[in-house]
N, C-alpha and C positions, 0 to 999 in steps of 0.2 A: 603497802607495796613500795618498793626502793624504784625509784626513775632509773630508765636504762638508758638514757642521753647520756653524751657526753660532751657534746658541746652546746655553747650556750646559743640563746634563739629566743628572740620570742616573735608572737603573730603578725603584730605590724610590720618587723623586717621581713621576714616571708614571703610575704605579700606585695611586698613592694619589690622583692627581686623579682616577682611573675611579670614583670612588663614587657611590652616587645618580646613576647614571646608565645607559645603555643598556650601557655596556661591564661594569659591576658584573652588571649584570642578566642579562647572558648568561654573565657569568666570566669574559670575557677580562683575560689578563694578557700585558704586556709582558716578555719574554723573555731578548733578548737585541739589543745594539747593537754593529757593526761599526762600520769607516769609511767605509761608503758602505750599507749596509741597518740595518735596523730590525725583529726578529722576533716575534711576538706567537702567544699561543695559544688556543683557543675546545673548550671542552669540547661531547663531542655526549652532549647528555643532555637530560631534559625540558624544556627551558628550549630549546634549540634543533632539535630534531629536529623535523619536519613530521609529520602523522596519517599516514601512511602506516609511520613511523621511521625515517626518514632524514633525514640532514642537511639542514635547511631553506636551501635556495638564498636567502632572505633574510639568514639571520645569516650563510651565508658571504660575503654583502655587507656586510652591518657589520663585519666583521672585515678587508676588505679597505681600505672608504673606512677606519676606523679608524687603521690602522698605514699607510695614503699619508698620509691629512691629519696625522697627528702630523708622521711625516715631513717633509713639507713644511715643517711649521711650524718643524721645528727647525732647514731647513736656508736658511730666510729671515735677511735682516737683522736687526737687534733692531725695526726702526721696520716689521716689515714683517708679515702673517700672510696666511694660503692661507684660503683657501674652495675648497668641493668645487663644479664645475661641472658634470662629467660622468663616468661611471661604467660601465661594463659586465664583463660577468662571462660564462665559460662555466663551465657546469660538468659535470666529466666525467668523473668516480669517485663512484658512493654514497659514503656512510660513515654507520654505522648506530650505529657508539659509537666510545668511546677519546676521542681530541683529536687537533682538526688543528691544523696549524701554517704560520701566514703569515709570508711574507716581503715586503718593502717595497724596491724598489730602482729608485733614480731615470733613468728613459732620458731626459727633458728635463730642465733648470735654468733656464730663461728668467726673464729682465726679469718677463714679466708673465705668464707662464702657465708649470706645471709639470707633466711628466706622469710617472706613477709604473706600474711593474707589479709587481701582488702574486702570487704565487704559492702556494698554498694545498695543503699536501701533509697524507697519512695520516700514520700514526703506524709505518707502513712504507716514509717518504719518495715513495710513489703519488700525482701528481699529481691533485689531486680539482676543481680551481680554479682557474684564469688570470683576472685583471682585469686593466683599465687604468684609472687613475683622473685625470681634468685636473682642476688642480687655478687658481685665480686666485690671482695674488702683489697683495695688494692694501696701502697704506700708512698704517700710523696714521695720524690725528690731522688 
């Protein structure tokens, strides 16, 4: 299979732009990079579980739009970067600890819109999580 990146990146920069920010703040880290996905992971622990203790259906949305909009952005022109438009999420495994794990892999590439499905599984590969995420290809400058 032919990489659909187009700009360059690798793990350790990724990672290090999560700070001071929502992605630091929950722990996610970027994983792992194929030629066609993008894998990222989210600790379930105070920081993200709901009063109930279970994994809060909000951070496993940050972790979805998270690793689509990377995505996107890596697989845009240099003169080009995504914004998130639209977003939805089922979700449909608890998960009360451990770490889940997304994955990012693009069903559209378009001109001007892109759309991404993340896949969000346990720590015993159990689907917990299906998103879609559209994403807008829009142009510098």
């Amino acid at each position: 299979m032919t990489a659909i990146w187009k700009k360059h990146f690798d793990i350790e920069t990724m990672n290090a732009s999560k700070t001071a920010n929502m992605c630091s703040h929950l722990g996610m880290t970027i994983t792992k990079i194929g030629d066609d996905y993008l894998c990222g992971t989210l600790p379930v622990d105070e920081r993200t579980r709901q009063p109930m203790g279970l994994l809060h259906g909000g951070a496993s949305v940050a972790l979805a739009e998270t690793l689509g909009s990377l995505a996107g952005n890596l697989a845009c022109d240099n003169n080009q970067y995504c914004v998130g438009v639209e977003i939805n999420a089922n979700h449909l495994r608890a998960v009360s600890s451990g770490l889940v794990t997304g994955t990012a892999r693009a069903l559209h590439l378009g001109r001007s819109t892109q759309v991404w499905e993340i896949r969000i599984e346990d720590e015993q590969q159990r689907l917990t999580c299906i998103s879609r995420l559209t994403l807008a290809v829009k142009t510098t400058g």
